[in-house]
PDB file of N, CA, C, O and CB in Angstrom:
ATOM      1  N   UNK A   1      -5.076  -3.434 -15.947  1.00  0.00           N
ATOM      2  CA  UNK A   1      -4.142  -3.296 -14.845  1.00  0.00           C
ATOM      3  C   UNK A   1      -4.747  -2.330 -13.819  1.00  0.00           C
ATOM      4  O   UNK A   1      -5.586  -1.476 -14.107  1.00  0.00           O
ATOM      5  CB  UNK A   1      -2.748  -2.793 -15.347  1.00  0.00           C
ATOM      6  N   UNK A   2      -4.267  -2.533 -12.649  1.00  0.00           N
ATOM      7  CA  UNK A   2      -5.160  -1.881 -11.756  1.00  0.00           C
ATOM      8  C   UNK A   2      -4.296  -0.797 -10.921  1.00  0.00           C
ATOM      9  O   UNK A   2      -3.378  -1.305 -10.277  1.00  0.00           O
ATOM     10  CB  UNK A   2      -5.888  -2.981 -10.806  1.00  0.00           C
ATOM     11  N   UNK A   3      -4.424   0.558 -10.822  1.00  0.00           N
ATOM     12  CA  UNK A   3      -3.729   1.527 -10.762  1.00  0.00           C
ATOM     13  C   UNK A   3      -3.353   1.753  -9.759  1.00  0.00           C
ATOM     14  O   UNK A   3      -3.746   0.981  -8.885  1.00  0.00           O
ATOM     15  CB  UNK A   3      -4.095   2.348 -11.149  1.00  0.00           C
ATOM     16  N   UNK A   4      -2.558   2.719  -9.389  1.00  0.00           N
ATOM     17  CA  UNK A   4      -1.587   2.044  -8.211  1.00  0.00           C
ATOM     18  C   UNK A   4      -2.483   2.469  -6.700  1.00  0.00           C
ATOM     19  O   UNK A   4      -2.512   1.931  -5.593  1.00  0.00           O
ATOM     20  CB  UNK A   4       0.334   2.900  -8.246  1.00  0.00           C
ATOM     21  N   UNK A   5      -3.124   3.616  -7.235  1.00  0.00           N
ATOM     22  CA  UNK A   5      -3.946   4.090  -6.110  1.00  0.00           C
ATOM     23  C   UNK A   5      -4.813   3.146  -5.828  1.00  0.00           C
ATOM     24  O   UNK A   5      -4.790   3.096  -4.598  1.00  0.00           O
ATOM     25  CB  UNK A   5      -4.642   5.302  -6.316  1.00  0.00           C
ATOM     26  N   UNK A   6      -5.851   2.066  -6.356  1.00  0.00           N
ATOM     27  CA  UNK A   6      -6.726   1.672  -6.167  1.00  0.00           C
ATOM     28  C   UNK A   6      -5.631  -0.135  -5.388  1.00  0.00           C
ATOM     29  O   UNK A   6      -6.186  -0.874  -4.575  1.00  0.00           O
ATOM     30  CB  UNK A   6      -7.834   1.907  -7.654  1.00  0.00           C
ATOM     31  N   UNK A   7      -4.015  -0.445  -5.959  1.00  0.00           N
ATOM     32  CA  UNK A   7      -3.409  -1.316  -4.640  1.00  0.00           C
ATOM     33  C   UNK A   7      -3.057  -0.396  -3.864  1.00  0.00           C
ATOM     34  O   UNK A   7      -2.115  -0.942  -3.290  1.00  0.00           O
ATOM     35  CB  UNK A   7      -2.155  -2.306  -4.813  1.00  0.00           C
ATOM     36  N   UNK A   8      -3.118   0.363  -3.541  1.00  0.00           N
ATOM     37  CA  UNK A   8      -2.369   1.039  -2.451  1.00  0.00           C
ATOM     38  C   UNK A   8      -3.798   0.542  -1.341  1.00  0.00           C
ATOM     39  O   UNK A   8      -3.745  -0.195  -0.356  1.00  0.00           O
ATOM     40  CB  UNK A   8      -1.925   3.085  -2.777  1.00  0.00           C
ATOM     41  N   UNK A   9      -5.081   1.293  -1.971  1.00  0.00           N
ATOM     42  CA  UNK A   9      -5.957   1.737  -1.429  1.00  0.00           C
ATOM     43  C   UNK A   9      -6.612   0.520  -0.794  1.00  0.00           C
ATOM     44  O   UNK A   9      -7.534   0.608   0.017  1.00  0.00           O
ATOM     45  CB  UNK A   9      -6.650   2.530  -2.256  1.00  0.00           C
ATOM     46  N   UNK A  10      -5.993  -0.794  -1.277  1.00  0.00           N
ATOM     47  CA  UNK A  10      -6.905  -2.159  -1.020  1.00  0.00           C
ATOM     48  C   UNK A  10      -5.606  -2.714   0.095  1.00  0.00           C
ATOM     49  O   UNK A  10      -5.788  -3.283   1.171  1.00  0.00           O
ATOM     50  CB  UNK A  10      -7.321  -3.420  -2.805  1.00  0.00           C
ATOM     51  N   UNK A  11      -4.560  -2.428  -0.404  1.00  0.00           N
ATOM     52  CA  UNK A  11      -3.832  -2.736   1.007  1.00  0.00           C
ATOM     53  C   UNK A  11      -4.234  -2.177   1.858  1.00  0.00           C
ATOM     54  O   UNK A  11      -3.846  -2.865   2.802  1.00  0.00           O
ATOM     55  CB  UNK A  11      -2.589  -2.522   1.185  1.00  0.00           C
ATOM     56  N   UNK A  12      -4.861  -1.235   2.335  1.00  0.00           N
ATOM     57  CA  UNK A  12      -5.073  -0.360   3.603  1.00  0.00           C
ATOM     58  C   UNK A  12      -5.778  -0.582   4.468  1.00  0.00           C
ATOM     59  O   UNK A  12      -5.622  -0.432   5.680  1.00  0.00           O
ATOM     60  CB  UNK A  12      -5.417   0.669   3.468  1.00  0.00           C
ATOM     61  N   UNK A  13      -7.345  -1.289   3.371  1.00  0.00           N
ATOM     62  CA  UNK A  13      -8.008  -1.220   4.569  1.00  0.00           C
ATOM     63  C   UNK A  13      -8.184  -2.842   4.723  1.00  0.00           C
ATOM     64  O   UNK A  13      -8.420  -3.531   3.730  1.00  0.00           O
ATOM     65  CB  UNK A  13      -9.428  -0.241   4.532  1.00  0.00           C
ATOM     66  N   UNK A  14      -8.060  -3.374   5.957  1.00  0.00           N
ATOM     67  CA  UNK A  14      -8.234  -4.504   6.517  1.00  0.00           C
ATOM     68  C   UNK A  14      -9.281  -5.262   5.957  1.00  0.00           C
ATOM     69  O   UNK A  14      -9.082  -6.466   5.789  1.00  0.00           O
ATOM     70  CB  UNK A  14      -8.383  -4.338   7.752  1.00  0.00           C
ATOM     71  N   UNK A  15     -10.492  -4.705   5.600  1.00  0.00           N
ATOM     72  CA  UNK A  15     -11.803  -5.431   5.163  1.00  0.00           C
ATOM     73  C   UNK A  15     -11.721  -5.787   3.424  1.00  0.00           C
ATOM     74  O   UNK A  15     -12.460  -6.249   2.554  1.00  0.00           O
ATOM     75  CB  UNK A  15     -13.236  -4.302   5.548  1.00  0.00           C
ATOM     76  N   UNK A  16     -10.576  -5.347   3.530  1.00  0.00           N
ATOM     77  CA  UNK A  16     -10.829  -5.844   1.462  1.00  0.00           C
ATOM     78  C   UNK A  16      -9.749  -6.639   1.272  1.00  0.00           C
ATOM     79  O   UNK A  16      -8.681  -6.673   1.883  1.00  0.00           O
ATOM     80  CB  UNK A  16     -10.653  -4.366  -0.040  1.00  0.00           C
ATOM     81  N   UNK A  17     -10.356  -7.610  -0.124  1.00  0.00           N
ATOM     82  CA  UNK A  17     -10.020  -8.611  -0.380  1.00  0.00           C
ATOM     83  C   UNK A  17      -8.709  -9.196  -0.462  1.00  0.00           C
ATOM     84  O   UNK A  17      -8.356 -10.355  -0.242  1.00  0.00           O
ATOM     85  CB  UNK A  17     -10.500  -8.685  -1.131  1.00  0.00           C
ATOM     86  N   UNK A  18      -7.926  -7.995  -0.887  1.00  0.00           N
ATOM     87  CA  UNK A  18      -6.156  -7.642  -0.868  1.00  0.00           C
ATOM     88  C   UNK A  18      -5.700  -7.725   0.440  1.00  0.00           C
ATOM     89  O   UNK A  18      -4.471  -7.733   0.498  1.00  0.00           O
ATOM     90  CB  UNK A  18      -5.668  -6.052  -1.386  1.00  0.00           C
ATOM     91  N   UNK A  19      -6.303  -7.793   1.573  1.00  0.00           N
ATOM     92  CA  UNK A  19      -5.832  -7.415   2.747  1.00  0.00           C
ATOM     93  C   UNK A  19      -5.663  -8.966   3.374  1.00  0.00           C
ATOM     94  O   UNK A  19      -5.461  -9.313   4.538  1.00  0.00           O
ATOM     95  CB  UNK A  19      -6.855  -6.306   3.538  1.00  0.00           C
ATOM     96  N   UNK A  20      -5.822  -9.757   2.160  1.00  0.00           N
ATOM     97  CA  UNK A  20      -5.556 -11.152   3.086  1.00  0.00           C
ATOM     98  C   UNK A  20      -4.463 -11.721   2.333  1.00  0.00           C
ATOM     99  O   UNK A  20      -4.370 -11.670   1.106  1.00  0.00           O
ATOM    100  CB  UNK A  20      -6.915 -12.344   3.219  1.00  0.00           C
ATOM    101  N   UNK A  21      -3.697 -12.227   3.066  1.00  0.00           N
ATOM    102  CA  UNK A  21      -2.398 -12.063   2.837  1.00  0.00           C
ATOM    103  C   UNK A  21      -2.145 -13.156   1.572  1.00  0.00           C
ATOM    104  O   UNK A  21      -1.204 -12.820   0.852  1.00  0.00           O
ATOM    105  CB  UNK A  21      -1.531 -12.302   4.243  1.00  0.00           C
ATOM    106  N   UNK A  22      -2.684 -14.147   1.262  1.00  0.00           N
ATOM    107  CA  UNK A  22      -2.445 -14.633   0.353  1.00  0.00           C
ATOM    108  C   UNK A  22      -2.508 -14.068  -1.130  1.00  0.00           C
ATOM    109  O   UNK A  22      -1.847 -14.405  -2.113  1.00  0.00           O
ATOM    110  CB  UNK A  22      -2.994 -15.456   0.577  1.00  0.00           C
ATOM    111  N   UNK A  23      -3.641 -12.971  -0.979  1.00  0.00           N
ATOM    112  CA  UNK A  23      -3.760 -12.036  -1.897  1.00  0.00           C
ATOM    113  C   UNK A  23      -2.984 -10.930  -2.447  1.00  0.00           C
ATOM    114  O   UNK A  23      -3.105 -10.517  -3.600  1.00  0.00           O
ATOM    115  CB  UNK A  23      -4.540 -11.649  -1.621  1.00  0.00           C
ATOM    116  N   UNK A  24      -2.188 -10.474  -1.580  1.00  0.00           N
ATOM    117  CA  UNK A  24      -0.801  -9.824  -1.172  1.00  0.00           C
ATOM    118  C   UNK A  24       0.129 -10.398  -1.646  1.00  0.00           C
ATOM    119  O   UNK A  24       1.095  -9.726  -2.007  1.00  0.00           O
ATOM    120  CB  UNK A  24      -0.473  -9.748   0.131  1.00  0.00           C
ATOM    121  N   UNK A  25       0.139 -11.825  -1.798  1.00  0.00           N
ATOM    122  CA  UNK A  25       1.316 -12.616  -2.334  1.00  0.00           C
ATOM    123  C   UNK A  25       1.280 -12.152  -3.843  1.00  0.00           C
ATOM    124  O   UNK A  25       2.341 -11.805  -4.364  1.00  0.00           O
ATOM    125  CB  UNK A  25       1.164 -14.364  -2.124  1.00  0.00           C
ATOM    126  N   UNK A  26       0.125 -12.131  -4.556  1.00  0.00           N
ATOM    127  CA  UNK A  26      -0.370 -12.472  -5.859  1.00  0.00           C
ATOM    128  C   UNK A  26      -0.160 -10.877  -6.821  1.00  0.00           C
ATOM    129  O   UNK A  26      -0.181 -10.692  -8.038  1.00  0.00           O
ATOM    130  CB  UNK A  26      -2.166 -13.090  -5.660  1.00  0.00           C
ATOM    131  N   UNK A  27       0.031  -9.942  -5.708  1.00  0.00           N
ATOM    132  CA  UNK A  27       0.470  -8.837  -6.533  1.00  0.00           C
ATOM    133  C   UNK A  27       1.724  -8.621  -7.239  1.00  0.00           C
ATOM    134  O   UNK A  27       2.606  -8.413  -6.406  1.00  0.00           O
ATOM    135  CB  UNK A  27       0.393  -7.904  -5.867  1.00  0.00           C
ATOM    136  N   UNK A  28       2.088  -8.591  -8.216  1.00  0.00           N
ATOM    137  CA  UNK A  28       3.128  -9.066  -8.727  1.00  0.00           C
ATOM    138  C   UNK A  28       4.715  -7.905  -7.739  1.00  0.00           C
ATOM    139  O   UNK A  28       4.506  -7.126  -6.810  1.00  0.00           O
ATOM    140  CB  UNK A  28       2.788  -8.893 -10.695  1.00  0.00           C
ATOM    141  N   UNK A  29       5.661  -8.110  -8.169  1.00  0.00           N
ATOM    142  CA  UNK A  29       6.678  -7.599  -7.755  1.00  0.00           C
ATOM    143  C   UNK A  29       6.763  -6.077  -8.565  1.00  0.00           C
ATOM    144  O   UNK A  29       6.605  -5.192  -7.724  1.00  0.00           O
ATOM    145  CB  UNK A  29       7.819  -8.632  -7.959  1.00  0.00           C
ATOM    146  N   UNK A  30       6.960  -5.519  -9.922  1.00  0.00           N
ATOM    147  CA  UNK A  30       6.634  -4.628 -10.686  1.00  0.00           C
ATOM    148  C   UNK A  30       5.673  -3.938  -9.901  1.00  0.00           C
ATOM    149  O   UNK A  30       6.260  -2.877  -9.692  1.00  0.00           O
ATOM    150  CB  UNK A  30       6.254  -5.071 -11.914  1.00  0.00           C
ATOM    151  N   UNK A  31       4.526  -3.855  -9.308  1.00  0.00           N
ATOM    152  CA  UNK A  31       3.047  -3.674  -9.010  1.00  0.00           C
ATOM    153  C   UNK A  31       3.633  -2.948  -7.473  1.00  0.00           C
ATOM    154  O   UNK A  31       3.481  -1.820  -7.005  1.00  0.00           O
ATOM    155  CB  UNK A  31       1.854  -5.390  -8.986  1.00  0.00           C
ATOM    156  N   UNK A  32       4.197  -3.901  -7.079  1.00  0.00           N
ATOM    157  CA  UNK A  32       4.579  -3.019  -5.337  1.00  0.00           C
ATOM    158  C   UNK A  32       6.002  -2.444  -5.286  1.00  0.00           C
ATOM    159  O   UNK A  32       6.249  -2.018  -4.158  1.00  0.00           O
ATOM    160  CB  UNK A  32       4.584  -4.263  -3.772  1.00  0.00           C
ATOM    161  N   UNK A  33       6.923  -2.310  -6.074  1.00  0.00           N
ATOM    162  CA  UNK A  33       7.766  -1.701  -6.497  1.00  0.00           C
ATOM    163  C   UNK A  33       7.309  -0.215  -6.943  1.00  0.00           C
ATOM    164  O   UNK A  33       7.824   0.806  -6.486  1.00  0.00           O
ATOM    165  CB  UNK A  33       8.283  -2.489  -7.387  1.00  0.00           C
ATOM    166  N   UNK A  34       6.232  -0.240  -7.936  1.00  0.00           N
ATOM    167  CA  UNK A  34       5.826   0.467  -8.337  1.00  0.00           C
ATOM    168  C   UNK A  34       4.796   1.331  -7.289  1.00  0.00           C
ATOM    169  O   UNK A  34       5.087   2.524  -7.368  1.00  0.00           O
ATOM    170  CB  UNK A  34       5.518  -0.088  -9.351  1.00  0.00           C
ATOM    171  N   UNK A  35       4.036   1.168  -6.636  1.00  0.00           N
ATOM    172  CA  UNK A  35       3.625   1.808  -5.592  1.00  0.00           C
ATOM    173  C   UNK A  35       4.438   2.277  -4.607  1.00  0.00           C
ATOM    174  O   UNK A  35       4.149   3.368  -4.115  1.00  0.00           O
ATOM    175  CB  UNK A  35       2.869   1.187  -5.115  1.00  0.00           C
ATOM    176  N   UNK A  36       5.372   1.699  -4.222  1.00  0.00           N
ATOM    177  CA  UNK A  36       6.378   2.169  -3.423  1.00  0.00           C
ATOM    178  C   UNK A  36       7.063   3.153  -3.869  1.00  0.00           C
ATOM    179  O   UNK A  36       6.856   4.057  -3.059  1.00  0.00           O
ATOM    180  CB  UNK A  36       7.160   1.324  -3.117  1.00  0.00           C
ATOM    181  N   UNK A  37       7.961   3.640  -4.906  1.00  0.00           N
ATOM    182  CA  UNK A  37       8.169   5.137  -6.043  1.00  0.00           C
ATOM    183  C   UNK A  37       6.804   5.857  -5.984  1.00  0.00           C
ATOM    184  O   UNK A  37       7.217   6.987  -5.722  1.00  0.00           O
ATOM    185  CB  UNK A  37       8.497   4.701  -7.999  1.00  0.00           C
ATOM    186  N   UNK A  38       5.519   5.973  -6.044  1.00  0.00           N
ATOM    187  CA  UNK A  38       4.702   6.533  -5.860  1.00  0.00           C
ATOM    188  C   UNK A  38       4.675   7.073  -4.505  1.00  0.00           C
ATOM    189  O   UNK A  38       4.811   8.287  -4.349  1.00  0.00           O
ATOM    190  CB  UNK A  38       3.868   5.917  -6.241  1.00  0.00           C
ATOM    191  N   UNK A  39       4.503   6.248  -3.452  1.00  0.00           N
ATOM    192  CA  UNK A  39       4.182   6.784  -1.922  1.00  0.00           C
ATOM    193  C   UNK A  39       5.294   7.535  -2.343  1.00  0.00           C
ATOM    194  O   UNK A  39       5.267   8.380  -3.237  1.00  0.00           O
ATOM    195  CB  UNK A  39       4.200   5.771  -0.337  1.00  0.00           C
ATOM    196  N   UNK A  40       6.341   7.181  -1.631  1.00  0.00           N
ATOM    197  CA  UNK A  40       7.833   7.709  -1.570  1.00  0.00           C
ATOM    198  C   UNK A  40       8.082   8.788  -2.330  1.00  0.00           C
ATOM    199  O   UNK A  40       9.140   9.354  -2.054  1.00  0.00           O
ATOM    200  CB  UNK A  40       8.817   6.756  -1.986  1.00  0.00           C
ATOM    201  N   UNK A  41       7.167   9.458  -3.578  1.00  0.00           N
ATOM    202  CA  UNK A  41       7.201  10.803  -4.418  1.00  0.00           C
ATOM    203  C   UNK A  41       6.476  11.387  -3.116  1.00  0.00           C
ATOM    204  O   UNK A  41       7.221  12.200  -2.569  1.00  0.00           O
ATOM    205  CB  UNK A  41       6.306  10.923  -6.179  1.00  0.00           C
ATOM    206  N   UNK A  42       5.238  11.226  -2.438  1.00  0.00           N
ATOM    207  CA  UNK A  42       4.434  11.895  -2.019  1.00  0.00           C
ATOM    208  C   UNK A  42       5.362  12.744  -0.640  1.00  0.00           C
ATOM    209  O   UNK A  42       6.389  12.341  -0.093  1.00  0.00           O
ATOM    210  CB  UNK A  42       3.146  10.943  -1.768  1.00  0.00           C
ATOM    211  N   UNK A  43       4.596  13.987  -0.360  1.00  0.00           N
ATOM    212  CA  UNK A  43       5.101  14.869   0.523  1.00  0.00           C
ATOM    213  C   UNK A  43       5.114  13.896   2.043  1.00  0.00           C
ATOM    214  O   UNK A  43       5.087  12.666   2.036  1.00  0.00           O
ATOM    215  CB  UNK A  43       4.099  16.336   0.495  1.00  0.00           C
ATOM    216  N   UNK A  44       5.162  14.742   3.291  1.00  0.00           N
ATOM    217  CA  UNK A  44       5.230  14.325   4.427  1.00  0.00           C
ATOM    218  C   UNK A  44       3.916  14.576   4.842  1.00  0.00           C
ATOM    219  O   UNK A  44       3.332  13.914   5.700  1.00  0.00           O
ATOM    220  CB  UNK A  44       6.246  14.840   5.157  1.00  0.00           C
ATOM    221  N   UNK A  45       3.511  15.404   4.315  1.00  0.00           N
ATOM    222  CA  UNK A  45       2.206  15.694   4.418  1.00  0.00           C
ATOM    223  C   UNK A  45       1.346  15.019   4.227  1.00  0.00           C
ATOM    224  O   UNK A  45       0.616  14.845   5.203  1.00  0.00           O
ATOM    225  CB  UNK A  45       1.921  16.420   3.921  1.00  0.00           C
ATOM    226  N   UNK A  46       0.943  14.258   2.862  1.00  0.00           N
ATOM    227  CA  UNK A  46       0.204  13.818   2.209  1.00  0.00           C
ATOM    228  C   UNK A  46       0.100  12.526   2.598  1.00  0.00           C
ATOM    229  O   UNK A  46      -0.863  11.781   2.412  1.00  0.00           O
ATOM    230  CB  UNK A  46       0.432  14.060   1.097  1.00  0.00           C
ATOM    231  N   UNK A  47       1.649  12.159   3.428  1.00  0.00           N
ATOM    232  CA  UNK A  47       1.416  10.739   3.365  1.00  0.00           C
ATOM    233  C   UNK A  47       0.535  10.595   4.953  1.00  0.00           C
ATOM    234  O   UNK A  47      -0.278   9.738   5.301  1.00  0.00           O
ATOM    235  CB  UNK A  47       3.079   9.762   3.181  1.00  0.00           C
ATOM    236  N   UNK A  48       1.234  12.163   5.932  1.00  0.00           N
ATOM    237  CA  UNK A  48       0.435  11.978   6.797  1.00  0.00           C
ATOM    238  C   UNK A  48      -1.427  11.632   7.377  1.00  0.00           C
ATOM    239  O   UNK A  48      -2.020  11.194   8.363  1.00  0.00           O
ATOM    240  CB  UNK A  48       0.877  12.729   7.014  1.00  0.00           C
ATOM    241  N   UNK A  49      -1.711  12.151   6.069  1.00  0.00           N
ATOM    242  CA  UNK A  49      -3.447  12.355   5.697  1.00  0.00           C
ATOM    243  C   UNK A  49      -3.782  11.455   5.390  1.00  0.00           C
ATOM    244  O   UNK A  49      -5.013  11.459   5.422  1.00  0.00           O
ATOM    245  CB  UNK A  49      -4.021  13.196   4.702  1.00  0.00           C
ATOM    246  N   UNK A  50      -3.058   9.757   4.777  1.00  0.00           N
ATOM    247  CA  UNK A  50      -2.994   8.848   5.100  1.00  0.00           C
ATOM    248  C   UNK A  50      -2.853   8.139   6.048  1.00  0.00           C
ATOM    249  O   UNK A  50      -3.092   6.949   5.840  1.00  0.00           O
ATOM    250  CB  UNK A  50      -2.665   8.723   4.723  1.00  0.00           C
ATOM    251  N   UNK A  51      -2.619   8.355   6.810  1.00  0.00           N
ATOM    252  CA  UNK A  51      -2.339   7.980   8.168  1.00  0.00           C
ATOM    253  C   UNK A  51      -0.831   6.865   7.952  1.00  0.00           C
ATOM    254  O   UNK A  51      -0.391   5.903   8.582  1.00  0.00           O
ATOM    255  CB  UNK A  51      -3.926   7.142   8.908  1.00  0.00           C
ATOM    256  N   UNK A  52      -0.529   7.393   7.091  1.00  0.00           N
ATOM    257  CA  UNK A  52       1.271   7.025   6.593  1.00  0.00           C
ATOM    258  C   UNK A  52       2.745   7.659   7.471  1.00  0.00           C
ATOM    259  O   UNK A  52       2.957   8.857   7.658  1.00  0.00           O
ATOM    260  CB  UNK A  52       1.502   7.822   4.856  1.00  0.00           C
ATOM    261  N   UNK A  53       3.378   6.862   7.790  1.00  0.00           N
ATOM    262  CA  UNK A  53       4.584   7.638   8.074  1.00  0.00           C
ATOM    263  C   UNK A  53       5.824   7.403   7.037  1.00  0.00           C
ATOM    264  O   UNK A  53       5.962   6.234   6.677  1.00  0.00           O
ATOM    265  CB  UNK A  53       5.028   7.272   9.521  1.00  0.00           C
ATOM    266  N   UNK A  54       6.576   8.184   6.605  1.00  0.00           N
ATOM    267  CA  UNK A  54       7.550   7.364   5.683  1.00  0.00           C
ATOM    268  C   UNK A  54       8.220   6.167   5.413  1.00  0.00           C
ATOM    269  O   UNK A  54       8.491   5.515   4.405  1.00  0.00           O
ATOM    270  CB  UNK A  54       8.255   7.752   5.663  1.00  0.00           C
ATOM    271  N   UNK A  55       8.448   6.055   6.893  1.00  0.00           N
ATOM    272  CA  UNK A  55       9.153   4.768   7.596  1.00  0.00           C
ATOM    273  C   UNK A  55       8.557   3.363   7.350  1.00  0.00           C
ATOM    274  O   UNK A  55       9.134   2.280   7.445  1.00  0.00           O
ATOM    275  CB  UNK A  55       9.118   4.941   9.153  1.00  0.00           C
ATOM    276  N   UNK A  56       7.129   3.649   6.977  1.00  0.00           N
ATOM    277  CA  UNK A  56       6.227   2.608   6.743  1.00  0.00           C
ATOM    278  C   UNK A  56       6.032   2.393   5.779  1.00  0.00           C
ATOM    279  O   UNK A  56       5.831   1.189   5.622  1.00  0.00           O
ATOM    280  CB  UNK A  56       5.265   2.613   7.136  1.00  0.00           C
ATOM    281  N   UNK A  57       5.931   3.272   4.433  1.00  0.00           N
ATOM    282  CA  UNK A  57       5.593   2.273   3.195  1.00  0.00           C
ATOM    283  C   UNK A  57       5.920   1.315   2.714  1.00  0.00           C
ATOM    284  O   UNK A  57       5.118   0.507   2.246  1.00  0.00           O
ATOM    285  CB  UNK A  57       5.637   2.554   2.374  1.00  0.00           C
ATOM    286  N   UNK A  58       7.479   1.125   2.706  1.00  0.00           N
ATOM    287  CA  UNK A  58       7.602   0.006   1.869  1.00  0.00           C
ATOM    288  C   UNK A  58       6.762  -1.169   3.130  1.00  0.00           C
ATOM    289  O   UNK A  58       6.478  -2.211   2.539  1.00  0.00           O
ATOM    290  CB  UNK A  58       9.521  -0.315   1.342  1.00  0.00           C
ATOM    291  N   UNK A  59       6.422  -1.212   4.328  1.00  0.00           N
ATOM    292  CA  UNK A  59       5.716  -2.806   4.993  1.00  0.00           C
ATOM    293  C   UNK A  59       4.804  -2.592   4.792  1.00  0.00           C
ATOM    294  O   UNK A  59       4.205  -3.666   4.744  1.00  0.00           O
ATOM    295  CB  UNK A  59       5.704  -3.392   6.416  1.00  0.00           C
ATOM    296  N   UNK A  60       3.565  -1.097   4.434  1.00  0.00           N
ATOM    297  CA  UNK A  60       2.447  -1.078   4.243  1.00  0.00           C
ATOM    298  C   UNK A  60       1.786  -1.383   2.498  1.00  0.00           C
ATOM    299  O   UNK A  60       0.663  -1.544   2.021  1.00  0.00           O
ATOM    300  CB  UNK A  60       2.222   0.160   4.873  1.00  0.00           C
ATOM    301  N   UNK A  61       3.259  -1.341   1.932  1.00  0.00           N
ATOM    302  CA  UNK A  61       2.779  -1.869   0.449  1.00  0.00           C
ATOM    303  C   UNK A  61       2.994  -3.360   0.297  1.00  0.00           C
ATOM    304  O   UNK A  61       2.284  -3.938  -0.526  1.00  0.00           O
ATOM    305  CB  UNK A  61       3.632  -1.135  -0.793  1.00  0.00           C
ATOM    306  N   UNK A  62       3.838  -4.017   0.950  1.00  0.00           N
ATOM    307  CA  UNK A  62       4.010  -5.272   1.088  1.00  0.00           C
ATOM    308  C   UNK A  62       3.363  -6.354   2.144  1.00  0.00           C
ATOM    309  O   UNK A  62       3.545  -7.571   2.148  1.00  0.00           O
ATOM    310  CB  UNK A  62       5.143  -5.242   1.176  1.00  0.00           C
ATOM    311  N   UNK A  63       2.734  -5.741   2.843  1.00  0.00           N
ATOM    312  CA  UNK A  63       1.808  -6.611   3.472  1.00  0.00           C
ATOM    313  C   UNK A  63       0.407  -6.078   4.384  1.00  0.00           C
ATOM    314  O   UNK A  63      -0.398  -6.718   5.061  1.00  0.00           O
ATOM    315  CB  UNK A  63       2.698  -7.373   4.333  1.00  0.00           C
ATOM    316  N   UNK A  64       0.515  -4.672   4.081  1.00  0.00           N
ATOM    317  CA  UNK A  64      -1.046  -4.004   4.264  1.00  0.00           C
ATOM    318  C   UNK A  64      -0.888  -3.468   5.550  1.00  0.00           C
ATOM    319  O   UNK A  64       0.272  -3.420   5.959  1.00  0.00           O
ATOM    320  CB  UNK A  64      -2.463  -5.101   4.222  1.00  0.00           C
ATOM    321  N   UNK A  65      -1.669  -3.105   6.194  1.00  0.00           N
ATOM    322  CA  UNK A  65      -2.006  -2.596   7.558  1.00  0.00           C
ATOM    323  C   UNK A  65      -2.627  -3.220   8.137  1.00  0.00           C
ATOM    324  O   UNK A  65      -3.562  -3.730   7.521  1.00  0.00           O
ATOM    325  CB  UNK A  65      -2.529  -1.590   7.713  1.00  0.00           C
ATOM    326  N   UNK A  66      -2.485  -3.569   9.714  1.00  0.00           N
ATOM    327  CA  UNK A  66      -3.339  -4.259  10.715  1.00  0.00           C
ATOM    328  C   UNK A  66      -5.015  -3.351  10.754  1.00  0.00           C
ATOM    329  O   UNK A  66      -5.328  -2.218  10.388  1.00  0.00           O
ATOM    330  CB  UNK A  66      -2.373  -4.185  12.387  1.00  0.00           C
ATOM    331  N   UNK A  67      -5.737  -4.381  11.323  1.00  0.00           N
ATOM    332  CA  UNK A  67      -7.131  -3.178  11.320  1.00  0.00           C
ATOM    333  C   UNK A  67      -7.036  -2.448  12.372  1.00  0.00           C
ATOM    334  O   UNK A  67      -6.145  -2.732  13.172  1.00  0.00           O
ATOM    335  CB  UNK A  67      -8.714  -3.743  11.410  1.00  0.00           C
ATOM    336  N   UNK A  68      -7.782  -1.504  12.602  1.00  0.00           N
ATOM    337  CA  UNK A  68      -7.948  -0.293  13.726  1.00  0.00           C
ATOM    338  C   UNK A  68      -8.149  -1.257  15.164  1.00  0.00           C
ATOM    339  O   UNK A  68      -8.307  -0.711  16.256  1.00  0.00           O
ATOM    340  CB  UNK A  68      -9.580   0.907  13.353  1.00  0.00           C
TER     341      UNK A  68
END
């Protein structure tokens, strides 16, 4: 199973393989549920250093980020 940091981390960036949306489909429901309780523990801070705003995780765990 692949840990939550390493989907978080493949939703993010545009160039990996997760970032295409069919691939996104295939993450199970458990899997982005579960990342979402993770972000959502994290400070305001932390998520900022992500370049996260709160407001955004649950669309950035469910369908990734646009590229730069």
């Amino acid at each position: 199973m692949k840990s939550i940091i390493n989907i978080v981390n493949d939703l993010f960036h545009a160039n990996s393989p997760a970032a295409n949306t069919d691939d996104v489909k295939n993450v199970s429901e458990f899997e982005i549920r579960r990342a979402i309780r993770e972000l959502e523990a994290l400070s305001d801070r932390d998520l900022s250093d992500m370049g996260l705003a709160r407001s955004e995780i649950k669309h950035a765990v469910r369908y990734g980020r646009k590229a730069a």
